[in-house]
C-alpha positions, 0 to 999 in steps of 0.5 A: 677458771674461766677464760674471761677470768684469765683474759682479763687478769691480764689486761688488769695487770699489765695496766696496773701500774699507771693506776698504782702512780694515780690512786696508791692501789688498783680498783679501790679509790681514794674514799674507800682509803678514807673510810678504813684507814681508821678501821684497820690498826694491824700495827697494834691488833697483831700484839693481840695474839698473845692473849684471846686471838691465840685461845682457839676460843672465837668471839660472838659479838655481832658482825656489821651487817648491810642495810643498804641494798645491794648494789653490785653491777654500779661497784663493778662499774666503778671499780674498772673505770680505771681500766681502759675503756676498751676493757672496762666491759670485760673488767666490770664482767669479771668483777661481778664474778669476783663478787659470785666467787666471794660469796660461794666462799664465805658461804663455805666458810660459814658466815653470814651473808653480808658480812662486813669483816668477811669481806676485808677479811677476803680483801686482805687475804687476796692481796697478801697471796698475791703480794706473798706468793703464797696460799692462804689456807681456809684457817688463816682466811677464818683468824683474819676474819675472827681478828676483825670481829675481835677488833670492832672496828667494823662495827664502829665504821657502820655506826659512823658512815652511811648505809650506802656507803657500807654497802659500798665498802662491803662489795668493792673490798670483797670484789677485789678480795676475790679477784686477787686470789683468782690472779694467785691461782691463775698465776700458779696455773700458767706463770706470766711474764715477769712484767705482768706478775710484777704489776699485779704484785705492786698492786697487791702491796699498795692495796696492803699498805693502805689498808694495814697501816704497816709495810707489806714486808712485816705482814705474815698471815698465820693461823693466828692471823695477820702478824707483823715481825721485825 
């Protein structure tokens, strides 16, 4: 990992919490909670597992895909204005790295470039290894993504919003996806101070709160996807 990377996880976290009390989570502003609180209904997609999600079987329905162009250096921009302005340069650098690392990953995982469900998949998963502490392995991450497919939502939002706007959501959730999961792995590579963890930890449960609809506590991913228990 970069020492950029690790330079400006640091400056992420030990500025997080002022960004928590502001906006409910780290990088993602109010619109994009707007745009997926319909999305995501986990609370009733996870009684799911019972039936399809857990035949093995994977679904062919198409994704939603992006018409508008990309657009990720003004994303990166506007996901560090939240930092200081002596580090939002670095911030909007390490975003943009972010949004490199998520495609090399979705291209292992064999998705389609622009995949709309891949990239929440990628947001919810980086979150949840950072709210977790735990590794999410490439089957989790895939049965997140799948429990999206399944679920239509994300094409439902593509039919309703702007084109923009799904660019918007696409780049920003893959973005601070992969971000999350660069902080886990920094993290179990050299442990940082219990302030600094913490910050990032209750960044990474507002993140899944909003997006989830369900207390962070209850959420377990599996090789079935995101679960909820009692």
């Amino acid at each position: 990992m970069s020492r950029l990377l690790l330079r400006v996880m640091l400056c992420a976290a030990v500025f997080v919490s002022p960004a928590v009390r502001a906006q409910g989570y780290v990088g993602l502003g109010p619109d994009y909670a707007m745009t997926t609180a319909p999305l995501i209904s986990f609370a009733n997609m996870a009684v799911m597992n019972n039936n399809s999600m857990n035949t093995g079987l994977r679904s062919r329905s198409k994704t939603a895909r992006m018409e508008a162009p990309p657009a990720v250096q003004r994303n990166a921009l506007e996901l560090a204005r939240i930092f200081p302005a002596s580090s939002q340069a670095a911030m909007t650098q390490a975003f943009q790295h972010s949004m490199d690392v998520y495609q090399q990953i979705a291209a292992k995982m064999g998705w389609q470039r622009d995949d709309l469900d891949g990239a929440m998949a990628a947001f919810i998963v980086g979150n949840y290894m950072v709210f977790a502490d735990r590794e999410v392995r490439d089957e989790e991450f895939a049965a997140v993504a799948e429990q999206l497919r399944q679920g239509g939502g994300t094409r439902r939002l593509a039919e309703k919003q702007s084109a923009e706007t799904i660019r918007n959501l696409y780049e920003k959730s893959a973005m601070v996806g992969a971000f999350m999961a660069l902080a886990y792995k920094s993290q179990q590579q050299k442990v940082q101070p219990e302030r600094i963890a913490a910050n990032l930890r209750n960044s990474a449960r507002e993140n899944l709160k909003l997006v989830l609809g369900a207390e962070p506590e209850r959420l377990r991913i599996d090789e079935r996807g995101v679960m909820l228990v009692k």
